[in-house]
C-alpha positions in Angstrom: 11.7 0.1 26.6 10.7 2.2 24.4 7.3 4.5 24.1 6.1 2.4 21.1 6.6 -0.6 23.1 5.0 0.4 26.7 1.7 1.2 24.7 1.6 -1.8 23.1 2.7 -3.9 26.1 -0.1 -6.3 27.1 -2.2 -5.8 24.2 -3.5 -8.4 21.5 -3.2 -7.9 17.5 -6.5 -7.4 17.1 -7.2 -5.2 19.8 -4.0 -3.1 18.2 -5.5 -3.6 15.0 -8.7 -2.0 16.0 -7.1 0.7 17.4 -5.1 1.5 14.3 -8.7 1.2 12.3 -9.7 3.9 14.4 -7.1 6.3 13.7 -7.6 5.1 10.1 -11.1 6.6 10.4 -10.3 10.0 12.8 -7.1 10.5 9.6 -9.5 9.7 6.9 -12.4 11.9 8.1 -10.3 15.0 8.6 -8.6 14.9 5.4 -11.0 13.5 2.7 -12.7 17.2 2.7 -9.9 18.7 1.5 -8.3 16.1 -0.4 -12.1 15.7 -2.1 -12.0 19.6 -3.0 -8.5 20.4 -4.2 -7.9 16.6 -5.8 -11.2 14.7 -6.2 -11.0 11.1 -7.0 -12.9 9.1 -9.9 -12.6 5.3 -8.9 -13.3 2.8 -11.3 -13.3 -1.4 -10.4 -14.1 -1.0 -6.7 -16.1 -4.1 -7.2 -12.9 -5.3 -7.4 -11.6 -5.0 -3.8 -11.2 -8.3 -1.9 -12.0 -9.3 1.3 -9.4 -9.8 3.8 -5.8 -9.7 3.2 -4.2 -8.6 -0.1 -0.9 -6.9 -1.3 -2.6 -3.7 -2.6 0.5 -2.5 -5.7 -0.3 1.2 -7.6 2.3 2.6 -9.9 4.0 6.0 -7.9 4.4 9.1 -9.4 3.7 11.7 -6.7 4.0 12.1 -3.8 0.0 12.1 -3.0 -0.6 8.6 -4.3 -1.4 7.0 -1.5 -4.0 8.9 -0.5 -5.5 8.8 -4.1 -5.8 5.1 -3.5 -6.9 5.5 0.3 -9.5 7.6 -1.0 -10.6 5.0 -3.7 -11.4 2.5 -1.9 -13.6 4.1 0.4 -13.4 4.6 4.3 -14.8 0.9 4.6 -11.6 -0.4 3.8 -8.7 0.8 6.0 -5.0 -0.1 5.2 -2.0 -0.6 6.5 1.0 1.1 4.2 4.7 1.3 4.0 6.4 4.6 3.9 9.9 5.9 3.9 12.0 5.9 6.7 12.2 9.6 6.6 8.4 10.5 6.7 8.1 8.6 9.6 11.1 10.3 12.0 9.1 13.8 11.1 7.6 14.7 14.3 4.0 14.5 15.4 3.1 13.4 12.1 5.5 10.2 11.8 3.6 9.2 15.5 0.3 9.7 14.0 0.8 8.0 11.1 2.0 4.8 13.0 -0.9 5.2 15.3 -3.2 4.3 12.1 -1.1 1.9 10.6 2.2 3.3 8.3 5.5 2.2 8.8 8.7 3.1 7.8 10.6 1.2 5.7 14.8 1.9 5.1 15.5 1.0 1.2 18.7 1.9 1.5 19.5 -1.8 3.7 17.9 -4.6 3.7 15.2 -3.6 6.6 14.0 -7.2 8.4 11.7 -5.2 10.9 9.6 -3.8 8.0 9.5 -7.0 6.3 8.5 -8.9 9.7 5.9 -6.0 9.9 4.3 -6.1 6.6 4.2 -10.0 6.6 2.5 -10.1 10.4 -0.1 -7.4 8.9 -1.1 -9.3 6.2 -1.3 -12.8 8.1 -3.4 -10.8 10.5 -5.3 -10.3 7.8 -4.9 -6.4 6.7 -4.7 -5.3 3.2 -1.2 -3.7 3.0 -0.6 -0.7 0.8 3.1 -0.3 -0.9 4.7 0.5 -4.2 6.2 -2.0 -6.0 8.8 1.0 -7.5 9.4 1.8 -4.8 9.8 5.6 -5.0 8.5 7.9 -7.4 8.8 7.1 -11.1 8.6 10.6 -13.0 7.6 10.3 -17.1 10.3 8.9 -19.0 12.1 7.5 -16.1 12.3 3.5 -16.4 12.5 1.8 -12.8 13.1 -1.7 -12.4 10.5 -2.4 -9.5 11.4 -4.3 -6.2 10.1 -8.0 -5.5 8.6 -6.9 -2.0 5.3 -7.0 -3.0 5.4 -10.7 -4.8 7.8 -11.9 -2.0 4.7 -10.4 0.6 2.2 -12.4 -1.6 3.9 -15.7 -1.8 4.9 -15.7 1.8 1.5 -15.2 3.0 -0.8 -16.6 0.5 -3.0 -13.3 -0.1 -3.3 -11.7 -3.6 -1.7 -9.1 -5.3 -4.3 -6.4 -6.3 -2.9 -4.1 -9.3 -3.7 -0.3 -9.2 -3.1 2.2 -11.9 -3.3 6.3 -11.1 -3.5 8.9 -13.9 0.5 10.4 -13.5 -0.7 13.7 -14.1 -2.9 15.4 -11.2 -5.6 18.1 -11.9 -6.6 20.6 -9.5 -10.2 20.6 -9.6 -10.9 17.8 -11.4 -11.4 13.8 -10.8 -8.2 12.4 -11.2 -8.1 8.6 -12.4 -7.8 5.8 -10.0 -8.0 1.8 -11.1 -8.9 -0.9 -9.4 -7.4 -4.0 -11.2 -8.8 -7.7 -10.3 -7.1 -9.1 -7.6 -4.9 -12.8 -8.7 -2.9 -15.1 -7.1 0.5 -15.1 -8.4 2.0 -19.0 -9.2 5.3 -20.8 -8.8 6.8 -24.0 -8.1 7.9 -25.6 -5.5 7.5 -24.0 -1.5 8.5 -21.1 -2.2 9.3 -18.9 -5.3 13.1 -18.3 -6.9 14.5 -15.2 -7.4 14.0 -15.8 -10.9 10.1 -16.1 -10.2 10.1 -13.5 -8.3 11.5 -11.2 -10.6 8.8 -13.1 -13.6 6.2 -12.3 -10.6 6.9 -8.7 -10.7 7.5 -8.1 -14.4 3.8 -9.4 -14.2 2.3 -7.4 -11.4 3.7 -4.2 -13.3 1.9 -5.3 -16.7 -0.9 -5.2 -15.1 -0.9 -2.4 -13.4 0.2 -0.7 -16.9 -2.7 -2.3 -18.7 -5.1 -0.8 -16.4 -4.3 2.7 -18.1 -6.9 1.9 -21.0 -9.9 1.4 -18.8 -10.2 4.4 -17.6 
């Protein structure tokens, strides 16, 4: 059994849930300082935060952006997020990480124990933080991005919330975050093609994109 296991043995989701909110809080309260001085964040459509369970989807272009979008939304609204693989086997900080809530995620395979992970988050009803890129997308780069996120959505029934952050960071300075309305994305039938998914994404990604002009 491993050490992830015996401290979870015996315990409810909720009760686990609570206890990742509180390291969500004891992470939050130690960096935001920092983060607030060196990368201060200007947040605009947090009237736009659902609540409950949604599939929160920001465009990626450093590797800060989740905490731009942690920091957005406000300590009111903790998260769960998926990571790479990699930053979570770095020690110490991969096990308190997972303490609050990120989990690691192999895009190199087709990962089943992230994807049973995100889904049993958001049916618990957390919002769940990844980006539908799924890795950094530098200026000029053009990234087809992943069908995670609308396969999360559909699966679950929650809605996709679209997220734009300025590419380019300013010491100093506010640096852009948007909060885009959340929507429910359609299809037919049970469950969506991969042709819908795909139409799904395309969409969630326009969105995200259009959000850039209200700033």
């Amino acid at each position: 059994m491993s050490v992830e296991q015996r401290e979870t043995e015996g315990q409810t989701e909720e009760q686990l849930d609570r206890k990742r909110d509180r390291w969500f809080h004891f992470l939050y309260a130690v960096i935001w300082p920092f983060f607030n001085l060196f990368r201060p964040v200007r947040a605009v459509g947090r009237e736009n935060i659902p609540q409950g369970a949604a599939v929160l989807c920001p465009n990626h272009t450093t590797i800060g952006d989740p905490f731009y979008v942690v920091f957005a939304f406000g300590r009111h609204y903790p998260m769960r997020a998926m990571a790479k693989i990699q930053i979570m086997q770095v020690p110490v900080i991969g096990w308190i990480l997972g303490k609050a809530g990120v989990f690691g995620v192999d895009r190199g395979h087709a990962d089943m124990k992230a994807v049973k992970t995100a889904l049993k988050f958001l049916k618990n009803g957390n919002k769940l933080l990844m980006f539908p890129e799924g890795t950094r997308v530098h200026e000029g780069e053009d990234v087809a991005a992943k069908t995670g996120a609308a396969m999360f959505a559909t699966r679950t029934g929650v809605p996709l919330v679209p997220i734009y952050i300025q590419p380019k960071k300013r010491l100093f300075r506010r640096n852009l975050v948007v909060i885009g309305e959340p929507y429910y994305p359609t299809f037919q039938g049970r469950k969506p093609t991969a042709e819908e998914l795909d139409e799904i994404t395309e969409e969630l990604m326009r969105r995200i994109h259009s959000l850039e002009v209200k700033g």
